[in-house]
C-alpha positions in Angstrom: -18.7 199.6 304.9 -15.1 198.5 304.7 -13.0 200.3 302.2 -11.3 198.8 299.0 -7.7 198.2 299.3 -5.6 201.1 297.3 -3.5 198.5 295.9 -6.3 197.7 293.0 -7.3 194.2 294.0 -10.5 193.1 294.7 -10.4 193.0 298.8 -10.4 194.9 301.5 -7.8 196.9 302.6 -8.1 195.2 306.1 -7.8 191.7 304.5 -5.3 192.3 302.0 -2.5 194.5 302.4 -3.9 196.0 306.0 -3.1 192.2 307.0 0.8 193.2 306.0 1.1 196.4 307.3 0.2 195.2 310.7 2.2 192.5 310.5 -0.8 189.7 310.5 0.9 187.9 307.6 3.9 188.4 305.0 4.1 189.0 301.6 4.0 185.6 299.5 5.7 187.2 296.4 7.6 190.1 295.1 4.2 191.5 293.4 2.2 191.2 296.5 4.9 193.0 298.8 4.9 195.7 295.5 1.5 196.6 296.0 1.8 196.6 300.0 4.1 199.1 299.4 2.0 201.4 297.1 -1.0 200.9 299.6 1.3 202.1 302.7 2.4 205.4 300.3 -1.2 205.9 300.1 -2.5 205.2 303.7 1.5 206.9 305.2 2.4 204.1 306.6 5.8 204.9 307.0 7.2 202.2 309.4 6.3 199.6 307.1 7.9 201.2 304.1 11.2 201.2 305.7 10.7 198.0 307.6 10.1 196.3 303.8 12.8 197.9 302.6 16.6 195.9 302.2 19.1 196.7 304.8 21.6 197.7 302.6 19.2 200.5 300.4 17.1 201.6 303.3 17.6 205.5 303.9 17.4 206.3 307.5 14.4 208.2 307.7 11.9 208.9 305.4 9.1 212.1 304.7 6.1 212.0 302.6 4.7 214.7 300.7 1.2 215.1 302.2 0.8 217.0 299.3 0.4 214.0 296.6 -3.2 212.1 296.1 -2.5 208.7 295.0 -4.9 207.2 292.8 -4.3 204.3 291.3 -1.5 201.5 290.7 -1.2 199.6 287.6 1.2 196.4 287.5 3.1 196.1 283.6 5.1 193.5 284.3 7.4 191.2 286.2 9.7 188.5 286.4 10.4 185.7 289.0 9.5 187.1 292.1 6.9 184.0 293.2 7.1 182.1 296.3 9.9 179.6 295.1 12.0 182.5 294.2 14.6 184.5 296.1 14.9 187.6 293.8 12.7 189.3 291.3 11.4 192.6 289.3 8.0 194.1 289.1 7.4 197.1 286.8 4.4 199.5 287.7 3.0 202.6 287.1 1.8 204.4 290.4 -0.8 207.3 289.6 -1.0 210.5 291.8 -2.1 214.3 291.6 0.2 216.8 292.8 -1.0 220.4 292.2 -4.2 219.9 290.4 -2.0 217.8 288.2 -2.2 214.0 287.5 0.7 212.2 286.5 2.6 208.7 287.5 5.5 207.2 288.7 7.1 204.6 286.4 9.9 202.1 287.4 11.0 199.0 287.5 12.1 197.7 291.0 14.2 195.2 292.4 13.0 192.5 295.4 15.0 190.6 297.4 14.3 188.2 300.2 16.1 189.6 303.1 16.2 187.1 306.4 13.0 184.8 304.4 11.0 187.9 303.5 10.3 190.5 300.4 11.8 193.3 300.6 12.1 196.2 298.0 16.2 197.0 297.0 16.3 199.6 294.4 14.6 201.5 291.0 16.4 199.4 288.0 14.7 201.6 285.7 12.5 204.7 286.7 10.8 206.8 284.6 10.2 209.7 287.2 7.0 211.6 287.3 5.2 211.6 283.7 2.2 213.5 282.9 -1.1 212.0 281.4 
C-alpha cells in the first residue's frame, strides 16, 4: 500500500511531494514548495532542502536531528505566493516529538522565485519550539 504524503494532503507521497523531491515536477506555488519542504524534514531529504533553498540564505551544509518525529504540518496562513506571483509568505505550524515531548515549530517564511522556481529565503517571524 503506498504511504500518505507527510505534508497532510490527500495523496501519495510518491505523487505529490515524492514527485518534487525527485525532481519529476516543480513546485507551482509558494505553499506547495512549503509543504515539500516539511515532507523532505520528515523523509531527510537533505539535498532537496538545500537545493530549494535561495542562494543568498542557503547555509553550506546542513544536519538533522535524527532525534525529532515529525508528525504533522498545519498551514495558518499565507499571502501571494500563487503561480502568477514572484514572492510570497506562508505561516505554518510544524508538529514533532523530541524527547517523549510534543511540541511545534511556528514561523512565518519568506519564498522567492530564484532562476523561475520557489525557493524558501528566510523565517520573518518564528515562534521557536512551543509546547502543546
Amino acid at each position: 500500500m503506498a504511504r500518505s504524503c507527510p505534508c497532510g494532503l490527500d495523496a501519495t507521497y510518491d505523487d505529490c511531494c515524492g514527485s518534487l523531491h525527485r525532481g519529476r515536477r516543480a513546485a507551482i506555488t509558494a505553499e506547495q514548495l512549503m509543504r515539500s519542504r516539511y515532507s523532505a524534514f520528515v523523509v531527510g531529504d537533505v539535498p532537496y532542502l538545500l537545493r530549494t533553498w535561495h542562494s543568498t540564505t542557503r547555509p553550506s551544509k546542513l544536519q538533522l536531528d535524527d532525534d525529532i518525529k515529525w508528525t504533522g504540518l498545519e498551514i495558518l496562513g499565507s499571502t501571494a505566493g500563487s503561480a502568477f506571483h514572484s514572492e510570497g509568505t506562508v505561516e505554518f505550524r510544524a508538529n514533532y516529538v523530541l524527547a517523549g515531548h510534543l511540541t511545534g515549530q511556528h514561523e512565518n517564511s519568506r519564498f522567492l522565485r530564484e532562476d523561475g522556481a520557489w525557493v524558501y529565503v528566510e523565517a520573518l517571524t518564528a515562534g521557536g519550539a512551543t509546547g502543546r
